[in-house]
C-alpha positions in Angstrom: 2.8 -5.3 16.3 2.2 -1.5 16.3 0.7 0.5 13.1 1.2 3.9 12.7 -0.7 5.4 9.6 -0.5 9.1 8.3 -2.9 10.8 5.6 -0.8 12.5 2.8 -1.3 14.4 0.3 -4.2 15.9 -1.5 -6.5 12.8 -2.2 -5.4 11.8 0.4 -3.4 8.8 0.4 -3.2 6.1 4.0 0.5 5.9 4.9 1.2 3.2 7.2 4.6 2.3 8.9 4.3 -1.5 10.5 6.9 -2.0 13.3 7.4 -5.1 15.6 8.0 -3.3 19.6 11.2 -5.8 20.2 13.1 -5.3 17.4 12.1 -1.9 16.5 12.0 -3.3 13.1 10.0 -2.0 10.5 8.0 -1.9 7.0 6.4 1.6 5.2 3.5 0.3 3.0 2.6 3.9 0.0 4.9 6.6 0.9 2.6 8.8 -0.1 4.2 11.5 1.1 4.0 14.8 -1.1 4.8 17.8 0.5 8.0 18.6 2.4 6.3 18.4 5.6 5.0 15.3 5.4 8.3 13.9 4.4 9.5 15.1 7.4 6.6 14.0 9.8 7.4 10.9 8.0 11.3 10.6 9.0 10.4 11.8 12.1 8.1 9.3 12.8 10.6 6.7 12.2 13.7 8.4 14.0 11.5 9.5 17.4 10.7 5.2 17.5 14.5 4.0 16.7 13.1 2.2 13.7 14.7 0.2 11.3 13.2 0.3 7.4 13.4 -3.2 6.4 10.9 -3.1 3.6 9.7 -0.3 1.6 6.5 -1.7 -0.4 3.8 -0.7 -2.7 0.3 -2.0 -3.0 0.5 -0.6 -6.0 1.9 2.0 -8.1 -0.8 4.9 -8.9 0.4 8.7 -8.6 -1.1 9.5 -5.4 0.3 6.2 -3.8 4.1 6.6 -5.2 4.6 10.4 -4.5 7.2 9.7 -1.6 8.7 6.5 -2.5 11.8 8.3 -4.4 12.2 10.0 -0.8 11.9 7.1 1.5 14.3 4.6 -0.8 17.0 7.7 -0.2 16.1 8.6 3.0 16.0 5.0 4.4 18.4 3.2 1.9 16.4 0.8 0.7 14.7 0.1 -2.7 11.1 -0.1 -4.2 9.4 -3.2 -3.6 6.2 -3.5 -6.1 4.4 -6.0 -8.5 6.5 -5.4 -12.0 2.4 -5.8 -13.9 2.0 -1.6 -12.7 5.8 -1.3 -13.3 4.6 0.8 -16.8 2.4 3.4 -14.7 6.5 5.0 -13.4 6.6 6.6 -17.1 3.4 8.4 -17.3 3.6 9.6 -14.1 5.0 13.1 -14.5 1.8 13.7 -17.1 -0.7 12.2 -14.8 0.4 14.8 -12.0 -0.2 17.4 -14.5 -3.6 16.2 -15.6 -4.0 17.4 -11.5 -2.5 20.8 -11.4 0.2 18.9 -9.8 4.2 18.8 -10.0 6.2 15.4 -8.9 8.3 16.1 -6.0 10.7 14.1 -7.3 11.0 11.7 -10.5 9.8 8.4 -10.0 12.0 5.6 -8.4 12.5 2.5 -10.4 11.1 -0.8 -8.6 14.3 -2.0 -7.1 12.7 -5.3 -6.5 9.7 -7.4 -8.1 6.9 -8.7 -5.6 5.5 -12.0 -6.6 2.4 -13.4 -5.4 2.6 -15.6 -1.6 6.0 -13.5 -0.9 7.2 -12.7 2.0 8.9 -9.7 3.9 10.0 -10.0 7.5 10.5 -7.8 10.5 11.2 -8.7 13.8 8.2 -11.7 14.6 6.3 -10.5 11.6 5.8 -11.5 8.5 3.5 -10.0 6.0 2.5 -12.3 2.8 2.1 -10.7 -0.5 -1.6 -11.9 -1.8 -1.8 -10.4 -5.8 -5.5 -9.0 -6.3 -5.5 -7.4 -9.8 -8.2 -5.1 -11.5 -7.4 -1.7 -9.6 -3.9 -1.8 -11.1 -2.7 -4.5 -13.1 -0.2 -5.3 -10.0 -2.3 -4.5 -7.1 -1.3 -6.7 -3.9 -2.6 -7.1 -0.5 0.0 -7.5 2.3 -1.6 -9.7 5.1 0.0 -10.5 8.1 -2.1 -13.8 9.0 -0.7 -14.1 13.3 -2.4 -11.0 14.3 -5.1 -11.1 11.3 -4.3 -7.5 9.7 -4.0 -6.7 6.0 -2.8 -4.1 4.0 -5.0 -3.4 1.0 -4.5 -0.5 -0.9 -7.0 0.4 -3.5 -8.7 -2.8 -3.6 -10.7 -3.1 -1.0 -12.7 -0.2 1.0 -15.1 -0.2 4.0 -18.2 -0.5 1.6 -16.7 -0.2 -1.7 -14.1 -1.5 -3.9 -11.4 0.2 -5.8 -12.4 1.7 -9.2 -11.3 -0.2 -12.3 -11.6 2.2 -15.3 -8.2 3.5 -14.9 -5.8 2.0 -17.5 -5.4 -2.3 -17.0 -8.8 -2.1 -14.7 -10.5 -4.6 -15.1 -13.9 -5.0 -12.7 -14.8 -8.7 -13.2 -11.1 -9.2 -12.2 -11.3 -7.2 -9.1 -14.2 -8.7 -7.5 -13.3 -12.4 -8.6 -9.9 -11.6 -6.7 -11.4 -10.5 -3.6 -13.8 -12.9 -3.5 -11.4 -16.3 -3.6 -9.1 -14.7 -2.2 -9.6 -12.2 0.5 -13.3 -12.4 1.8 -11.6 -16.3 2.9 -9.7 -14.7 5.4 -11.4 -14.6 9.0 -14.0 -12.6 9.7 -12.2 -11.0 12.5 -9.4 -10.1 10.2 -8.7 -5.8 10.2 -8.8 -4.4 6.6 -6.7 -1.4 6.5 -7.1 0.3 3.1 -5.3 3.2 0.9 -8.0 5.9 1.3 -10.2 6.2 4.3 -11.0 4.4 7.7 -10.6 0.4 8.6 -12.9 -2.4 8.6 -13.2 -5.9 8.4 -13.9 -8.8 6.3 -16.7 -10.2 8.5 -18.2 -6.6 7.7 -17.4 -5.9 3.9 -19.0 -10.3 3.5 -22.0 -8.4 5.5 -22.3 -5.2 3.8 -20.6 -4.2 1.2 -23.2 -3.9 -2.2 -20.2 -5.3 -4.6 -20.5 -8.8 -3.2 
């Protein structure tokens, strides 16, 4: 399995594209894509490797994570997969980009398919899982792929810290609980690859990281 992941954006968001070498099947996990350039590294990206979309999910649906999913369901064909709990963060949207100086690129895509937690989304060998960890978002999911021990975690879980929960439907207690039973279970060895900011692991967050 190869991983390909791209800072976009102004906060800057982790874009990652997850493709299996035989099939050339793949999955783009926050198209967070904002400018016109990074759209295009992005379809680049995908058309230099012969890639297939297969899956176009969100860990969750915050502005800075959801700037290029109207582009990449186009581009690509293929609709929004999310959590339906953060599907009520698409209507604000345009005013939250305000409160940062900000324009959309484009108006928000509707969630063209409803993630549920232990899910499933296939390409080529792989399979990620959908594991639901609220109290970033309402709908914040994990995508862990448990053969070659990787997960995808969004805002829930950073190389020591944790995602912040006093955004609207945070919830703190929720958040920790959550990653406690149900990600710090995983093996130690297991590659946490967050929204914001570089990798770690779960054997290091159980180690070091002052939240747990």
């Amino acid at each position: 399995m190869k991983i390909k992941k791209f800072e976009f954006n102004p906060f800057p968001v982790n874009t990652y594209i997850v493709w299996d070498e035989d099939t050339h099947e793949c999955i783009v996990i926050d198209a967070g894509c904002y400018y016109p350039k990074e759209k295009e590294t992005l379809s680049e990206y995908i058309r230099d490797n012969a890639l297939t979309v297969k899956h176009l999910l969100a860990t969750h649906l915050h502005l800075d994570h959801n700037f290029g999913n109207t582009f990449a369901s186009h581009e690509f064909g293929i609709p929004l997969e999310a959590d339906k709990a953060d599907e009520f963060l698409l209507a604000g949207m345009r005013e939250q980009a305000a409160m940062f100086g900000m324009e959309l690129p484009d108006s928000p895509v509707s969630i063209g398919r409803y993630i549920k937690n232990k899910d499933t989304f296939t390409f080529g060998k792989h399979t990620l899982h959908a594991i639901s960890v609220p109290g970033h978002s309402p709908g914040s999911l994990v995508f862990y792929e448990p053969d070659e021990r990787v997960a995808f975690a969004g805002d829930v879980l950073f190389r020591g810290s944790i995602g912040r929960t006093d955004l609207p439907g945070g919830s703190y207690v929720q958040l920790v609980n959550g990653i406690k039973q149900k990600l710090l279970v995983l093996p130690d060895d297991t590659i946490i690859y967050p929204g914001h900011g570089p990798k770690t692991t779960i054997g290091y967050e159980k180690e070091n990281n002052p939240y747990f």
